[in-house]
N, C-alpha and C positions, 0 to 999 in steps of 0.2 A: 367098668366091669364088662366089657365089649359087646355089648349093645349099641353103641354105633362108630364111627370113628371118626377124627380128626375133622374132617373136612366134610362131615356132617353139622357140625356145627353153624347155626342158625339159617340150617336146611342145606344150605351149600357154602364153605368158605373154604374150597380147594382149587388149584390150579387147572385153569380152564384149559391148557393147552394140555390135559391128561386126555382130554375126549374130544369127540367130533359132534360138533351141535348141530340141532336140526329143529327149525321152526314147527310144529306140525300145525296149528291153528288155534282158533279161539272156539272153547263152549262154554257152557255154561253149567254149571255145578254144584253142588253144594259144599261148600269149606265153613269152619270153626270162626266165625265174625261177633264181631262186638257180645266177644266173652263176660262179660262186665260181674254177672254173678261167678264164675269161674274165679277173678281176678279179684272180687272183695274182699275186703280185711275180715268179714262176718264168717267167712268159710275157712274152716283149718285143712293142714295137709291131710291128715286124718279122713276128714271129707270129702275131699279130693279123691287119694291115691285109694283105690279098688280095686281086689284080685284081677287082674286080668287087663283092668281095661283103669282110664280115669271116670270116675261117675255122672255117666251121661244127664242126672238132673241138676247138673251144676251146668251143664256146655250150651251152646245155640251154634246154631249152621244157619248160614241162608247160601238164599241161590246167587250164585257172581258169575258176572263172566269172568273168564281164566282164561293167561295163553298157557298153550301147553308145547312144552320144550323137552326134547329128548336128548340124553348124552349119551355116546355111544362110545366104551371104551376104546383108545387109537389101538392099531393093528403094533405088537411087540409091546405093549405098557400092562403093568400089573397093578392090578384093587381086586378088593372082594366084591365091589359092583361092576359087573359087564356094562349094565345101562340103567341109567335112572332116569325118570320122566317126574319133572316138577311142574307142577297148576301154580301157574304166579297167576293174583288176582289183580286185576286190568285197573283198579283205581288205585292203589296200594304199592303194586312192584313188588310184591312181598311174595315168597314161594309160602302158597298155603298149606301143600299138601306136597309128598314126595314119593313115589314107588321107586324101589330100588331094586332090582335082578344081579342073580350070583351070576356064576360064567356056566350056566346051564341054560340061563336064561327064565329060569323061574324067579317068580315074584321070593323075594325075601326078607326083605326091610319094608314096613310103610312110616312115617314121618306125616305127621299132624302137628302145625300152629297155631296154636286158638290166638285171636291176633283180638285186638282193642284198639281204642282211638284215645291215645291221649292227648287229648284237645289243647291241653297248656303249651305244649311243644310246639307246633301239632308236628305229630305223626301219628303214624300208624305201626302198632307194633305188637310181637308175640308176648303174651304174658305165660304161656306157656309150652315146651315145647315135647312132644311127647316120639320116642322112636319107639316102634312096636318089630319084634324079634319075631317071624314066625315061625322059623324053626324050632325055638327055646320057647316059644309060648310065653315072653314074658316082654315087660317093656320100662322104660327108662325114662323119666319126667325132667326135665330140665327147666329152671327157670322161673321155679316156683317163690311168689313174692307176699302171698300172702300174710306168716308167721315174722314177716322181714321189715325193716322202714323203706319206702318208697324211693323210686330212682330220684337222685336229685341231676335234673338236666338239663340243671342253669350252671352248672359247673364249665368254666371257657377256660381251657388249660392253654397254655401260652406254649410256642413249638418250642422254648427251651428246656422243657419237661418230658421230651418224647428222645434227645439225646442216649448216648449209649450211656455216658456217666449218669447224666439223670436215672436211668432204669434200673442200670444197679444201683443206686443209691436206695431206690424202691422197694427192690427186690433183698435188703438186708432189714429190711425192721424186723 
């Protein structure tokens, strides 16, 4: 519905040679960590999804350290982001939190991962991912597992499965 795009997806999954990366350092902050009430099966999306915002008595933040990485559109390349700055948290590798600027350089996009520990795995990971629109005032929930049955992520797909025939084969049921 264009609240966010492509290569927004699980905070960043676009081509790193669009921009020019820049270290800026490590703080400390507060990001969305061990969501656990957020991500329980006791909570419906009902409960959840709230005018405006997702409802802050389901969420937790605590304070992490974060690096924090800036991308800065290259010089002749086109996106609706000029530059984005993503807080990946320092134990995790996980982008927690993402600010994104149009080509004015105003803030336009913010990206929030309320992220969880699932210990069976172990990782660490977003149970949910939420992009917030400012100019539209509204915002877009991704990732919502609640109403759903759980990742199963003992699944070990064999690379004969990842073939071009394999996908289509997939891609027709």
């Amino acid at each position: 519905d264009g609240l966010r795009t492509t290569d927004d997806f699980d905070m960043f999954n676009g081509s790193p040679n669009r921009y020019n990366w820049e270290l800026k350092g490590k703080k400390e902050m507060y990001v969305a960590y061990n969501n656990y009430t957020l991500h329980g099966d006791s909570v419906s999306y009902e409960d959840i999804l709230k005018p405006n915002h997702v409802n802050p008595d389901l969420t937790r933040w605590e304070k992490h350290r974060v690096w924090v990485v800036e991308a800065t559109l290259k010089e002749g390349l086109r996106h609706i982001y000029q530059k984005r700055v993503f807080y990946i948290d320092e134990d995790s590798w996980q982008i927690q939190l993402a600010d994104m600027y149009d080509n004015r350089g105003e803030l336009y996009r913010v990206a929030v991962a309320y992220g969880v520990n699932y210990y069976e795995v172990p990782t660490q990971w977003s149970t949910l991912d939420v992009y917030h629109d400012l100019n539209s005032r509204r915002y877009l929930a991704i990732g919502l597992d609640n109403e759903e049955k759980m990742y199963d992520f003992s699944i070990n797909p064999k690379e004969a499965e990842f073939t071009p025939q394999a996908l289509r084969r997939e891609g027709m049921r």
